[in-house]
N, C-alpha and C positions, 0 to 999 in steps of 0.2 A: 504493500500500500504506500504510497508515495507521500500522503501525508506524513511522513515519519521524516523526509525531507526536510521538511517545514520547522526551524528558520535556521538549520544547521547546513551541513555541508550538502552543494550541489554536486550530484552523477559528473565521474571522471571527465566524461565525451564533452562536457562543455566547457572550451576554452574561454580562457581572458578575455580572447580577440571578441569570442560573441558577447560576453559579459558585460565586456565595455559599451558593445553598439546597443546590447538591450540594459542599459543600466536601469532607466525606470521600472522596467516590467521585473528584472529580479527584486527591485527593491519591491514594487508590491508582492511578488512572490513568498519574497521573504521574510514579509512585515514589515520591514524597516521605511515601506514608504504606503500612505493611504491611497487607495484605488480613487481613483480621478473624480468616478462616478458621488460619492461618500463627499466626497467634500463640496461637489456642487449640489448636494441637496441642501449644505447645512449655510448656504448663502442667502438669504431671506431676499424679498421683493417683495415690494406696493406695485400692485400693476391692476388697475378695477377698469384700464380702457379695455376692450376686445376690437379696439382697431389696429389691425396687421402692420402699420408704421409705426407706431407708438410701442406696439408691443419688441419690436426688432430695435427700437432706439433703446428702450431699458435693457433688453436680453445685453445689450452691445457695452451698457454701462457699466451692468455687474458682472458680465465675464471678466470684467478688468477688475474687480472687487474677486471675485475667484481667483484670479492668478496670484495678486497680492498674498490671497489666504492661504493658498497650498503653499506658497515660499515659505510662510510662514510653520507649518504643520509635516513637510515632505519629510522631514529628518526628526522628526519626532509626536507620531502617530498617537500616542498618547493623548495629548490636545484634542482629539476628534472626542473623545469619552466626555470633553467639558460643554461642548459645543452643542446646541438644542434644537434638534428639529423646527425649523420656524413652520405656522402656520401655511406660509406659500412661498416654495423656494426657487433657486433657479432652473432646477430639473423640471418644475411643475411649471416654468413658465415656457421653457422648450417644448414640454409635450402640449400645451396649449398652441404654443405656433405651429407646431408639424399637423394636426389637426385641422388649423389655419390653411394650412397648406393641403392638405388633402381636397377640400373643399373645390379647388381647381387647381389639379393635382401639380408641384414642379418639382416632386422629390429625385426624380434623376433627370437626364440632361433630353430626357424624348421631350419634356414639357407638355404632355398631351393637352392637359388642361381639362380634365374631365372630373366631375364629382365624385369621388369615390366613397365619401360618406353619405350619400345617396340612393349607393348599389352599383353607379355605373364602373364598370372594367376598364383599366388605362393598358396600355401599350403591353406593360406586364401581364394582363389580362387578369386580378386582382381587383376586385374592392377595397372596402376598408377593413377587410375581414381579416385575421391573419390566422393561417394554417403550419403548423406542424410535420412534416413527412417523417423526421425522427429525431431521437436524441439521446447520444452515448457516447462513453470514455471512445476517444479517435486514439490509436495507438502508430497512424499512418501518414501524421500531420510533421514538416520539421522535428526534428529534435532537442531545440528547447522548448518546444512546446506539447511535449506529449507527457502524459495521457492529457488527449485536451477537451473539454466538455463539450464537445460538438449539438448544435441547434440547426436542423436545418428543414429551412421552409421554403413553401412551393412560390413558384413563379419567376420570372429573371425578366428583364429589360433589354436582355439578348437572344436572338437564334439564331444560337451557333450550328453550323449544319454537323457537327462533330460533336456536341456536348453529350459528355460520359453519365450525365443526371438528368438525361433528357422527360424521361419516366415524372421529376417533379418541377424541373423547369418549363415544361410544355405543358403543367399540367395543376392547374394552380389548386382544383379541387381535388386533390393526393391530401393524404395526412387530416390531422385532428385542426379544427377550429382551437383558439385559445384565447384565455382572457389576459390581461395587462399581469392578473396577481397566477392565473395558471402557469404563465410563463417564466416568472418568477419564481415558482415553486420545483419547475423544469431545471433553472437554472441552480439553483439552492440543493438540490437533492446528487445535481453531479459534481458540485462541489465538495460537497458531504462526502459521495464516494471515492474522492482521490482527485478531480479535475483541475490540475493547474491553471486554468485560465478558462472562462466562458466565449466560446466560439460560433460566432453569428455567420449564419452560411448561406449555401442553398444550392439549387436554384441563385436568389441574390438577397441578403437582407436589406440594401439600403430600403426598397419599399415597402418595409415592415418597419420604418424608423417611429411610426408612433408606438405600436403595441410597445418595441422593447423600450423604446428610454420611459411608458408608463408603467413597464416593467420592474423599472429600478426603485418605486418607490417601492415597493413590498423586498425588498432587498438590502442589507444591509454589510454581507458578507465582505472580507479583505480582500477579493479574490479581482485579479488582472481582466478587465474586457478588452475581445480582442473582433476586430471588425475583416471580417474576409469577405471581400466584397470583387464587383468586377470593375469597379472605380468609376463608376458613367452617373456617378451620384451628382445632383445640382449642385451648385456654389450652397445655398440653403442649407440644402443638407449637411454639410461638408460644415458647415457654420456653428451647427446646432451639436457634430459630433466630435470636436475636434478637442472639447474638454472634458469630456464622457469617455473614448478612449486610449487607453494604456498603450494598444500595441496595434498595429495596425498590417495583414495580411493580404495586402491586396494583389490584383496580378494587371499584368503589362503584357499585351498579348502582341500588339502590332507595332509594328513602326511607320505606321500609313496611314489614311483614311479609308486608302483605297480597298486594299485587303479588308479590313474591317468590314467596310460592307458589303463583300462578296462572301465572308465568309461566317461573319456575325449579324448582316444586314442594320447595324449602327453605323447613323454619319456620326460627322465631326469625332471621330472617336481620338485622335491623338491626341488633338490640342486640350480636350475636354479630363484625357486620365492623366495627360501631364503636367494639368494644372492641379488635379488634386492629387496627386506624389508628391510634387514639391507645397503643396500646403502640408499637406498628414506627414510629410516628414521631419517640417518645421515644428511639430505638435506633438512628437511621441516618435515612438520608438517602432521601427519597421524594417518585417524583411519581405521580399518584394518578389512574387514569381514569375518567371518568364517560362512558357509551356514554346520549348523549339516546338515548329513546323514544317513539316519535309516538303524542301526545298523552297523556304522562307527565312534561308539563313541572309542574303546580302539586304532583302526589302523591310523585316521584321527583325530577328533576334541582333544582329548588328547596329541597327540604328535605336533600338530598345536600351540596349547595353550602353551603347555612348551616351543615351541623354542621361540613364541612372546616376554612367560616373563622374557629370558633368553638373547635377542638378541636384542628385542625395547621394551626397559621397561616404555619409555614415551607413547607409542602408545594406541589411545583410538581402545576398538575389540568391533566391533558387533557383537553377537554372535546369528547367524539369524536362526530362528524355518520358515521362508517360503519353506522349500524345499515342493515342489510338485510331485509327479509321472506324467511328460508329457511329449512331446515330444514322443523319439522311447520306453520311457519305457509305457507310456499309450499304444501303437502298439505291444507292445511284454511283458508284465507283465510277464509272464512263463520264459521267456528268462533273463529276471533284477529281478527276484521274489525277491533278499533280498533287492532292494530300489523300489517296488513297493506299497509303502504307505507312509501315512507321517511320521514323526519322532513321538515317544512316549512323552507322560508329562515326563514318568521316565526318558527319556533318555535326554530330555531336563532340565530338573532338573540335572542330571547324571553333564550334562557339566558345568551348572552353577555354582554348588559347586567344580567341578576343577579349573574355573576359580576364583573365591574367593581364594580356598586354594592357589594361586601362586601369589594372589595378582593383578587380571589385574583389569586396569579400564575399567568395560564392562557397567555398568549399565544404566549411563547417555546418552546413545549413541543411546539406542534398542528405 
């Protein structure tokens, strides 16, 4: 049981090198530093407008009243025990704006603009409802981050003609409905049994960003969140989680827009995930995956690689050989014939000597 870890010595396999790039996420690991989430509930707010600019000028006041307090609190966790749940904090005043925002939807960068607390279905094909498909110790995630309490819910904001979760990304009514405190209860119980860190998945969590952050009020555990996302989240969003997560696992698929939407059917996708890598990497602590694509090493994994070691040069990349042919390309090979097989030894070798030559920390991570 891994709790037994807890706040003593880390497993041999985890060098300095990663140590140092996740220093926040061991400190909450370890105790020695409060989970992000924890101290932005304990920041109070007056906010009686329900108008959407009013409400984003305060949120914008007291995140700077949060950073102050976690300086204040990061090295000595204790202070949290003094510190009194306010009446309306700043956690309650994000899950009141992402709400806001649902209303005509812009939580990731499709901006549909549909009601989804209405019933209507946005691009993700999703309401405001949030589903379930499962949740248990991942013993298959990174290596500092295993055993990880994996959450993962139906729907995605991408169709990828290759996605290995197609079963709950395609498929939004998979899995159990859930409440803000059910999820909560999800997330508390895999803690309990050993989970290093709460891991939001899917399909894609950003468009479940209300249930979990009103998730976190029935929460109060020490425990690391960690956001695995496909990074097509709104600026919005991206606003509202940037002090809520510890650690952040996102992935970098293309180096194009063009590939993107041939193969994910998302525009604007470079400019859109390169913005929020260099925001989440300015905010926390990340390591970054890059899935090669056979015969998408000079278009995608190459120009992926440069902007990392250009733009988050602390960030640990996995630099992942599981691409599969399944999904619509196992149904139509003739149709996808240049990523119908796996990636090459050469070509994965190809990437790994780019990323040496530029310096990234990929190794410790695969």
């Amino acid at each position: 049981m891994w709790r037994i870890l807890r706040p003593d010595a880390l497993v041999v396999w985890e060098s300095e090198n990663v140590r140092s790039s996740l220093s926040h996420y061991y400190g909450v690991l370890t105790g020695s530093r409060p989970a992000k989430f924890r101290v932005v509930k304990r920041v109070p707010v007056e906010c009686e407008s329900r108008n959407l600019e009013d409400m984003w000028r305060i949120h914008d006041d007291k995140v700077n009243e949060f950073r102050e307090l976690y300086l204040e609190v990061e090295d000595e966790p204790s202070k949290m025990d003094k510190m009194p749940m306010p009446p309306y904090s700043l956690l309650d005043l994000k899950v009141d704006i992402t709400y806001k925002l649902l209303e005509s939807c812009v939580l990731c960068e499709w901006r549909c603009g549909v009601n989804r607390i209405k019933g209507r279905n946005g691009v993700c094909g999703l309401n405001s409802e949030v589903r379930v498909a499962s949740a248990f110790l991942h013993m298959g995630e990174e290596a500092p981050l295993v055993p990880s309490g994996t959450i993962f819910f139906t729907g995605c904001s991408f169709k990828c003609v290759f996605c290995q979760n197609w079963d709950i990304s395609t498929n939004p009514s998979n899995g159990t409905s859930v409440t803000p405190k059910e999820l909560a209860a999800i997330a508390v119980k895999l803690y309990k049994e050993g989970a290093r860190n709460i891991n939001y998945v899917g399909g894609n969590p950003d468009q479940q960003l209300h249930v979990i952050l009103a998730s976190l009020r029935y929460m109060d555990s020490n425990v690391p969140l960690l956001w695995n996302s496909n990074m097509y989240m709104s600026s919005e969003s991206l606003k509202l989680l940037v002090d809520v997560i510890d650690i952040w696992l996102p992935d970098f698929k293309y180096g194009n827009n063009r590939c993107a939407m041939y193969l994910s059917k998302v525009p604007n996708y470079f400019d859109v995930v390169s913005r929020n890598h260099s925001i989440a990497s300015r905010h926390g602590d990340i390591i970054i995956r890059h899935l090669v694509l056979p015969g998408h090493i000079e278009c995608c994994t190459k120009p992926v690689l440069k902007w990392i070691s250009e733009n988050c040069p602390r960030a640990l990349v996995n630099i992942m050989d599981q691409y599969r042919p399944e999904h619509l390309v196992s149904l139509y090979p003739v149709k996808f014939k240049d990523i119908a097989r796996r990636p090459s030894v050469e070509e994965l070798r190809e990437a790994h000597e780019y990323a040496d030559s530029l310096g990234i920390k990929w190794k410790e991570v695969s």
